[in-house]
N, C-alpha and C positions, 0 to 999 in steps of 0.2 A: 504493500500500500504506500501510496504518497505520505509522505511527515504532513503535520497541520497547517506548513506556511503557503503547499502548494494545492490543499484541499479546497475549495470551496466548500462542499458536503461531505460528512460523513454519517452515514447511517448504520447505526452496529447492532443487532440480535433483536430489532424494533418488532415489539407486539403489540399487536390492538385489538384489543375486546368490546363487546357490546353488550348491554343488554346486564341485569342483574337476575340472579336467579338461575335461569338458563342463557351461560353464556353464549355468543359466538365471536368464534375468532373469525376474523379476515385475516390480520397480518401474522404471518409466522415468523418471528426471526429473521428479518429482512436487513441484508450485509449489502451495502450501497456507498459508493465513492464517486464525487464529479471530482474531477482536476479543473480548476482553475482555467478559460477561457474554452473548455468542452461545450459542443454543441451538440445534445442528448436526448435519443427520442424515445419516450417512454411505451410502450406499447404491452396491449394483450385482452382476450374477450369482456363486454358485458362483466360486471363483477368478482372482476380479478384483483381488487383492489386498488385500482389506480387513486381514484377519485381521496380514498382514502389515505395512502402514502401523501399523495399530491397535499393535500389538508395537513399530514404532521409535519413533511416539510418546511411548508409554508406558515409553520408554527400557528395554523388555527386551531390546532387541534392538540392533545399532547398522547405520547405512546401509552399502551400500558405496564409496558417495563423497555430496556433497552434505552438507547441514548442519541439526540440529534445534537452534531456538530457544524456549526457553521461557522466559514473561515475561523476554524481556529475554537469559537469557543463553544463549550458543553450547553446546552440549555435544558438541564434533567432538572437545574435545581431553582431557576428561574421564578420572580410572584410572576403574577399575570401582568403587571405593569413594566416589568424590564423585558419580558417577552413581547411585548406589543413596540415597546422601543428597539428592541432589536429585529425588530420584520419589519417597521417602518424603515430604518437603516440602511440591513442587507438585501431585503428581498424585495424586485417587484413582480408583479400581477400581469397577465394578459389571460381574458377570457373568454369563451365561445360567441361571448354577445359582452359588446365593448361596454356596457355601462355607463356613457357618456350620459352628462347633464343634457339636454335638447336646447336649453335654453341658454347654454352657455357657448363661448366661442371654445374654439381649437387651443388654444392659449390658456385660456382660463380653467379647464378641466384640466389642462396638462399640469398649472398649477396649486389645483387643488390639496392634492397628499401633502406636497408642502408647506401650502395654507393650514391643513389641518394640525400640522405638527408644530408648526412654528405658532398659531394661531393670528399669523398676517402672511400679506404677500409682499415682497419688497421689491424694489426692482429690479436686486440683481436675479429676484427669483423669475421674473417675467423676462428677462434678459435671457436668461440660462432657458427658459421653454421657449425662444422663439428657435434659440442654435437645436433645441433638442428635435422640435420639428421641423425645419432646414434639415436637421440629418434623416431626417425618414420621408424628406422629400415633399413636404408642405410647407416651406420657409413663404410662402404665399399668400399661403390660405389661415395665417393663424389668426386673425381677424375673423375669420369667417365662423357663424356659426353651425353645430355639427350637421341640424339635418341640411344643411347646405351643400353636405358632402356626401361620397357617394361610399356606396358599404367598404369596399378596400380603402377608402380612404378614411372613414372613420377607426377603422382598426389599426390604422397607423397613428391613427393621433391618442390610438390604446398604448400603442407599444410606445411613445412617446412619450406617455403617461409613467408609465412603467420603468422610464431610462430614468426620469428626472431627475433620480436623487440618487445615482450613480452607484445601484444597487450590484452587489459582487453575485446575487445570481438573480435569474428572469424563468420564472413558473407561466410555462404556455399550457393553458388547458384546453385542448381543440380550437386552438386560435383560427383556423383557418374553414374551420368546420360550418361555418353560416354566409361563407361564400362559393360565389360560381369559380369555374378549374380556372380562369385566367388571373383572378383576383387572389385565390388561394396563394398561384406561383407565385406571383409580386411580391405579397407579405412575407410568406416565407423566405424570399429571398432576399428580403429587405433585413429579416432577422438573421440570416445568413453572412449578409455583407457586413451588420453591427459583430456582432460573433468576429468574425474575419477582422476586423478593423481598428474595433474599439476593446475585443480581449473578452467581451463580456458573455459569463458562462450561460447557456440554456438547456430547462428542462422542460423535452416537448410532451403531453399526452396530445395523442394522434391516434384516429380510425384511419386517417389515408395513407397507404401506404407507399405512397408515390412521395407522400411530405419523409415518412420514415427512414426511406432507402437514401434522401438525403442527405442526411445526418450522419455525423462524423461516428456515433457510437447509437446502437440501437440495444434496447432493455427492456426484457423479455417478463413481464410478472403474469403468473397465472395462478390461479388457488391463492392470492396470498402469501407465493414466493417466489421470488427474482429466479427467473432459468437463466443459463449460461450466458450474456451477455455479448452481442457479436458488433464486432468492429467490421465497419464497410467506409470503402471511398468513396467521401461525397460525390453524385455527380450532377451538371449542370441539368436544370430543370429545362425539361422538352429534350433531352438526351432519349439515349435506346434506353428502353425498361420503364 
């Protein structure tokens, strides 16, 4: 395994329980490493537990035994208030259906998180969301409000959301999943080229498998546990396969 300075994730013997009484388990012991600028596609049927992994990652959630690391620190022993500061922090969010305000511009959703954290917006923070949208290719439109914008484009101004605060990892939960095959390629590839560019690590859950075979490392969960993990070479979207 990588040491902690070059981990972004580490996920060690992670179990998740539900239910009192009559438990059920979904997670068994789930042994999970991103490296630092990995671009990672999570994949596997219906109730394999992604959804669930994906939530303790993203510290919504907490294990029921086992331990998440990220860059570096334990969060087993965490209140719920240093946990919630540490996912504003490290981690951000892209999701099947972008959650954008309607009523707000491109700008202003992108700087919401850090409105909510800071509880103001300044202007280097409006400053920092105009470059963050320039880099996903709407330095144009952040004026604009979202339903002004078309579905691929409001999901960039998700993932733009998500840069803001120069999080060491990015949770895609079927980002691409509520667009048509031309718009999916874009996005994807626009994560692709931040990935590439900017260093920054991604964890994709994906049904398409054409987004999957893209990805620098594909991760296999089914029952509950991570199968053998297969490294494939990215290849350009509209390539063979």
């Amino acid at each position: 395994m990588a040491d902690e300075e070059a981990s972004v994730l580490r996920v060690e013997r992670v179990v998740k329980d539900f239910g009192e009484g009559i438990v059920t388990r979904v997670l068994h012991g789930i042994d999970l490493e991103l490296a630092r600028g990995e671009l990672a596609a999570l994949i596997g049927p219906s109730g394999s537990g992604k959804s669930t992994l994906l939530n303790l990652v993203g510290l919504l959630d907490r294990p029921t035994s086992g331990r998440i690391v990220l860059s570096g620190r334990d969060t087993s022993d965490l209140d719920d208030e240093e946990i919630t500061l540490l996912r504003g922090r490290l981690i951000g969010f892209v999701f099947q259906f972008h959650h954008l305000l309607p009523a707000f511009t491109a700008e202003e959703n992108v700087v919401l998180p850090s409105f909510a954290q800071e509880g103001w917006a300044s202007a280097e923070m409006r400053r920092h969301a105009v470059e963050v949208l320039a880099a996903v290719g709407l330095g144009g439109r952040a004026k604009a409000r979202v339903t002004e914008l078309s579905g691929g484009q409001q999901q960039r101004v998700a993932i733009a959301r998500a840069l803001a605060h120069r999080p060491a990892l990015v949770l895609a939960d079927e980002p691409t999943g509520n667009l048509d095959t031309a718009s999916a390629d874009e996005v994807f590839e626009l994560m692709r080229t931040l990935n590439r560019e900017r260093g920054t690590t991604f964890l994709v859950v994906t049904h398409d498998e054409r987004i999957a075979e893209r990805c620098g490392r594909i991760i296999h969960i089914r029952d509950g546990r991570i199968v053998e993990p297969e490294r494939a070479a990215p290849r350009a979207l509209g390539g063979p396969g």
